[in-house]
C-alpha positions as CSV (number, residue, x, y, z in Angstrom):
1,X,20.1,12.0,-100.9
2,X,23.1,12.6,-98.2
3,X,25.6,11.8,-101.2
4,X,24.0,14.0,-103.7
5,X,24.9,16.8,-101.4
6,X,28.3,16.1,-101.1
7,X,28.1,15.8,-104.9
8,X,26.6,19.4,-105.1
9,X,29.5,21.0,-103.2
10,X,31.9,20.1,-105.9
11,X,33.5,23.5,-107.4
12,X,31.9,23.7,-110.7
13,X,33.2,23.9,-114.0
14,X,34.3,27.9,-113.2
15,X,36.5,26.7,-110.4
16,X,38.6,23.9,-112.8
17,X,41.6,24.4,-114.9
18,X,39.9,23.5,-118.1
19,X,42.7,23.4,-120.2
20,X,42.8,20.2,-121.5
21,X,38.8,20.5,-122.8
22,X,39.9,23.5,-124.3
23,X,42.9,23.0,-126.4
24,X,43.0,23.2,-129.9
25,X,41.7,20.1,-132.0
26,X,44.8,18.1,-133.4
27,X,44.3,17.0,-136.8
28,X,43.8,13.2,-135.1
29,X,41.1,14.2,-132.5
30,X,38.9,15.8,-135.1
31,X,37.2,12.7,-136.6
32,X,34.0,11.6,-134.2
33,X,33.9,8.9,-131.4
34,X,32.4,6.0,-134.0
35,X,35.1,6.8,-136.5
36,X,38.2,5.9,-133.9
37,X,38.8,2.1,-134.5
38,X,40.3,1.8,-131.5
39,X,37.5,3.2,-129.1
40,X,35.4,0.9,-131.0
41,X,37.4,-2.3,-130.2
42,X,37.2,-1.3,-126.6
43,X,34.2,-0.5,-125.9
44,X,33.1,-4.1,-128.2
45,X,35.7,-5.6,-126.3
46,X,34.3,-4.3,-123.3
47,X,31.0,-4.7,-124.0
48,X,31.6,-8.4,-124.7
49,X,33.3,-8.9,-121.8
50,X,30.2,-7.3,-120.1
51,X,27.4,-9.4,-121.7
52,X,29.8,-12.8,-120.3
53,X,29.2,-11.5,-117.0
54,X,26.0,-10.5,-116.8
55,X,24.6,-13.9,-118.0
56,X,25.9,-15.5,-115.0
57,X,26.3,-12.9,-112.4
58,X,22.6,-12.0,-111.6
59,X,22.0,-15.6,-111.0
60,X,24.9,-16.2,-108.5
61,X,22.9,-15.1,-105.2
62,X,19.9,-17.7,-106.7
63,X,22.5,-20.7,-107.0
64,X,24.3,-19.4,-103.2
65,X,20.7,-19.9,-101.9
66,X,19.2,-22.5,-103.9
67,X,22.4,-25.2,-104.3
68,X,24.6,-24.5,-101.5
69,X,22.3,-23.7,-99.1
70,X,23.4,-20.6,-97.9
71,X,20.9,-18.2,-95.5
72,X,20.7,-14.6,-95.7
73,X,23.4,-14.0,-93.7
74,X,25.8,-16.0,-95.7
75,X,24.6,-14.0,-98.3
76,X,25.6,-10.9,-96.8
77,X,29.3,-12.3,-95.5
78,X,30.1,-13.9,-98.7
79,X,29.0,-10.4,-100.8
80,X,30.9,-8.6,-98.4
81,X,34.0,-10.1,-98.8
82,X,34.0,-8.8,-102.6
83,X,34.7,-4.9,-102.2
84,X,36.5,-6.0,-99.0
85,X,39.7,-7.7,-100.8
86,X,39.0,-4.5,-103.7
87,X,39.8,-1.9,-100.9
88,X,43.1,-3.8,-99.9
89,X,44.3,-4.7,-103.1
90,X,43.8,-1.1,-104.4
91,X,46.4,0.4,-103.5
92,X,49.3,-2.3,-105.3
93,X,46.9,-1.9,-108.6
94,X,46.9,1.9,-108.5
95,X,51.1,1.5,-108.3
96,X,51.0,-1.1,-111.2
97,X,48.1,1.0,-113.0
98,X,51.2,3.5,-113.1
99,X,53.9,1.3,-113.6
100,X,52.8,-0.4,-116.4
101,X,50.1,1.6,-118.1
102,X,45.9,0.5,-118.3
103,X,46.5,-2.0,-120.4
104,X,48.6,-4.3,-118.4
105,X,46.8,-5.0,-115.3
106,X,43.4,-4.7,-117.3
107,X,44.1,-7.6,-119.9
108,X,46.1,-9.5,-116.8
109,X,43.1,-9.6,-114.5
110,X,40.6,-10.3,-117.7
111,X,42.7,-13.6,-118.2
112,X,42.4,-14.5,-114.6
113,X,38.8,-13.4,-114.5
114,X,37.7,-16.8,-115.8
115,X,38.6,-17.9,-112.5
116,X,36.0,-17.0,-110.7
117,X,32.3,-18.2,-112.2
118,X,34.5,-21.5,-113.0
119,X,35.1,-21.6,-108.7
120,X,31.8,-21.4,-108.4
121,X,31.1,-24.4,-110.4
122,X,33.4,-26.5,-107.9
123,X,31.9,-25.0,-104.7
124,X,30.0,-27.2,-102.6
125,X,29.4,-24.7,-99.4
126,X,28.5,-21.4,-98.6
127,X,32.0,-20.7,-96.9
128,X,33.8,-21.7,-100.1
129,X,31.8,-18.6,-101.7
130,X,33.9,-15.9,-99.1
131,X,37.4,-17.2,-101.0
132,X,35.8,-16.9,-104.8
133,X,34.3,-13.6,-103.8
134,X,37.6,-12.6,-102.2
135,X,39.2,-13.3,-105.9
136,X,36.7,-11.7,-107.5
137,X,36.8,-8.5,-105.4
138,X,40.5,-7.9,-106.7
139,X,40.2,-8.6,-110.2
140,X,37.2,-6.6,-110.3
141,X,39.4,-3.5,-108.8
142,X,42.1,-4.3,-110.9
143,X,39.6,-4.2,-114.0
144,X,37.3,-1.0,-113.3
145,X,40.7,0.7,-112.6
146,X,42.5,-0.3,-115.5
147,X,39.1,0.1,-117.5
148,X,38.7,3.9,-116.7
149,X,42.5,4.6,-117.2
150,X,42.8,2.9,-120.6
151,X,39.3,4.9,-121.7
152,X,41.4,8.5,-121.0
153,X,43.9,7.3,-122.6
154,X,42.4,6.2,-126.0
155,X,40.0,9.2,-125.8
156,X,41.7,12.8,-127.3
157,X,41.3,15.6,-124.2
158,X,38.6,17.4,-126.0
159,X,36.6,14.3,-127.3
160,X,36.3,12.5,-123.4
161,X,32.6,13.0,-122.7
162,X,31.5,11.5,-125.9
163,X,34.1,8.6,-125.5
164,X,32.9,8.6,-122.4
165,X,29.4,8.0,-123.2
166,X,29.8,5.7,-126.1
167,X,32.1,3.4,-123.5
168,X,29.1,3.7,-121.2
169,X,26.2,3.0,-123.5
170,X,28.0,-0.2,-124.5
171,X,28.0,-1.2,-121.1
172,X,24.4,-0.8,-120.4
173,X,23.5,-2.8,-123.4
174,X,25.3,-5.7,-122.4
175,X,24.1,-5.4,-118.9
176,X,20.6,-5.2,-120.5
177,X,20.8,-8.1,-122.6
178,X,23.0,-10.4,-120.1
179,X,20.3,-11.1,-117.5
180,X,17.8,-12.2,-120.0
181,X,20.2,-14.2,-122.3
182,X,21.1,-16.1,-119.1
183,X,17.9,-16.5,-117.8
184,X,17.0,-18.3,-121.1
185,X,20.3,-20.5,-121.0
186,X,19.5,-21.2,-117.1
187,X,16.8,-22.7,-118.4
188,X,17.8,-24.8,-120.9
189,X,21.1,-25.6,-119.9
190,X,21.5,-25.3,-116.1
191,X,23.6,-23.0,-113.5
192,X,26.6,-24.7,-114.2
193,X,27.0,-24.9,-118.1
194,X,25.9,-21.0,-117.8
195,X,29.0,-20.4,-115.3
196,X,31.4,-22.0,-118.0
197,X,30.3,-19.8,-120.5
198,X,30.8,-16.9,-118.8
199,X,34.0,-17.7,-117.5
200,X,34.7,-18.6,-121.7
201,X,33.2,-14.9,-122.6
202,X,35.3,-13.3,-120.3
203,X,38.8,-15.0,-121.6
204,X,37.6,-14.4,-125.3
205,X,36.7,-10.9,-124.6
206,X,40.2,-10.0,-122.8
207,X,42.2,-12.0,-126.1
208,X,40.6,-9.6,-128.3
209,X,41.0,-6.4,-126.4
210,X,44.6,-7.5,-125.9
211,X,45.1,-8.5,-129.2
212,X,42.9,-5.2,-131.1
213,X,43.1,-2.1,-128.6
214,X,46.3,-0.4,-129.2
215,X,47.7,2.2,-126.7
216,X,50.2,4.7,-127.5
217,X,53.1,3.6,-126.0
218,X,52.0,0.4,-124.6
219,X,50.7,-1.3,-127.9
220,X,51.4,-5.0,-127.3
221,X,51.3,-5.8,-123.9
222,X,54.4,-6.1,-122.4
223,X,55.5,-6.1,-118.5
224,X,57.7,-3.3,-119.6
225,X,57.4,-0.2,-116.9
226,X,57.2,3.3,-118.3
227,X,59.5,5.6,-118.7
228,X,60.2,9.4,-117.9
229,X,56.8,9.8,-116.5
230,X,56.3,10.7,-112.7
231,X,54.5,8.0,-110.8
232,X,51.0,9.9,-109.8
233,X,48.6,8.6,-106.5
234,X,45.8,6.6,-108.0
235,X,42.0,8.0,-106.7
């Protein structure tokens, strides 16, 4: 409630420069969100990439708990040090967010990402969780960053809310059907064989995106800064 009055003190629409939602259609932002190839790889991609996390991740707290022991405080250290290492790395991705374009950091950090459920497979105490967490926290920064960043730029000025919400429904489809998939292969298979497969879905995903989801001016990834553009403050 507290936040959805700070929310509600945000100028509306009147008090923006609206510019860019109003400009004129270019021939290339007429066609609609399903026709643009490229939105759909990413938000496939992305989707994927989704659906490989959320097999394993609901389940982590359960294995913290029930394999390593941990107690409830444990829980709360080791979930803590997630947005933690996030709010200190954020400010080095922002600079390399406009270094290098989206694209860079977010298919780095997707190879990486792997990392993490495959740590948690080694593990053997609840202390060891703080460091994988700690991992986690800045590839997750570096990904919802990079994530948001490459979305504006795929999506035409006036065509951003329904990118937007296309991006977003993929999301919550693959955040729908995660949980259960992994429940079911939990199951059958066991924590561990799940946390390989989602560290295997994640490194899948991120080759596709990197290999299918073009970006003007970045197209194959390359460590190559821009150009003639300003460096901006990342928010």
């Amino acid at each position: 409630m507290a936040s959805t009055v700070f929310f509600w003190r945000i100028p509306g629409e009147k008090n923006f420069a609206n510019a860019e939602y109003n400009v004129a259609a270019r021939p290339e932002q007429s066609a609609p969100a399903l026709r643009d190839r490229r939105l759909l790889w990413f938000v496939g991609t992305s989707a994927f990439f989704q659906l490989s996390v959320m097999i394993a991740g609901p389940f982590f707290s359960i294995y913290l708990v029930e394999q390593l022991g941990a107690s409830t405080l444990w829980v709360g250290i080791t979930a803590a040090a997630m947005p933690a290492a996030g709010i200190l790395a954020q400010p080095l991705l922002g600079r390399l967010n406009d270094r290098f374009g989206p694209k860079w950091p977010l298919v780095v950090s997707g190879l990486i990402f792997p990392v993490a459920p495959w740590l948690w497979m080694v593990a053997s105490e609840p202390w060891h969780i703080i460091l994988v967490n700690a991992v986690a926290g800045v590839l997750w920064a570096a990904n919802l960053l990079a994530s948001f960043n490459l979305l504006l730029e795929i999506a035409p000025a006036d065509k951003r809310p329904s990118y937007s919400g296309l991006y977003q429904a993929g999301m919550f489809v693959a955040a729908f059907v995660g949980p259960l998939a992994g429940g079911f292969l939990i199951a059958g298979v066991g924590f561990q064989t799940v946390f390989f497969l989602s560290g295997a879905g994640r490194f899948l995903a991120t080759l596709l995106l990197w290999r299918m989801v073009s970006v003007v001016g970045s197209g194959a990834l390359t460590a190559e800064p821009r150009r003639g553009q300003p460096a901006a403050a990342q928010t």
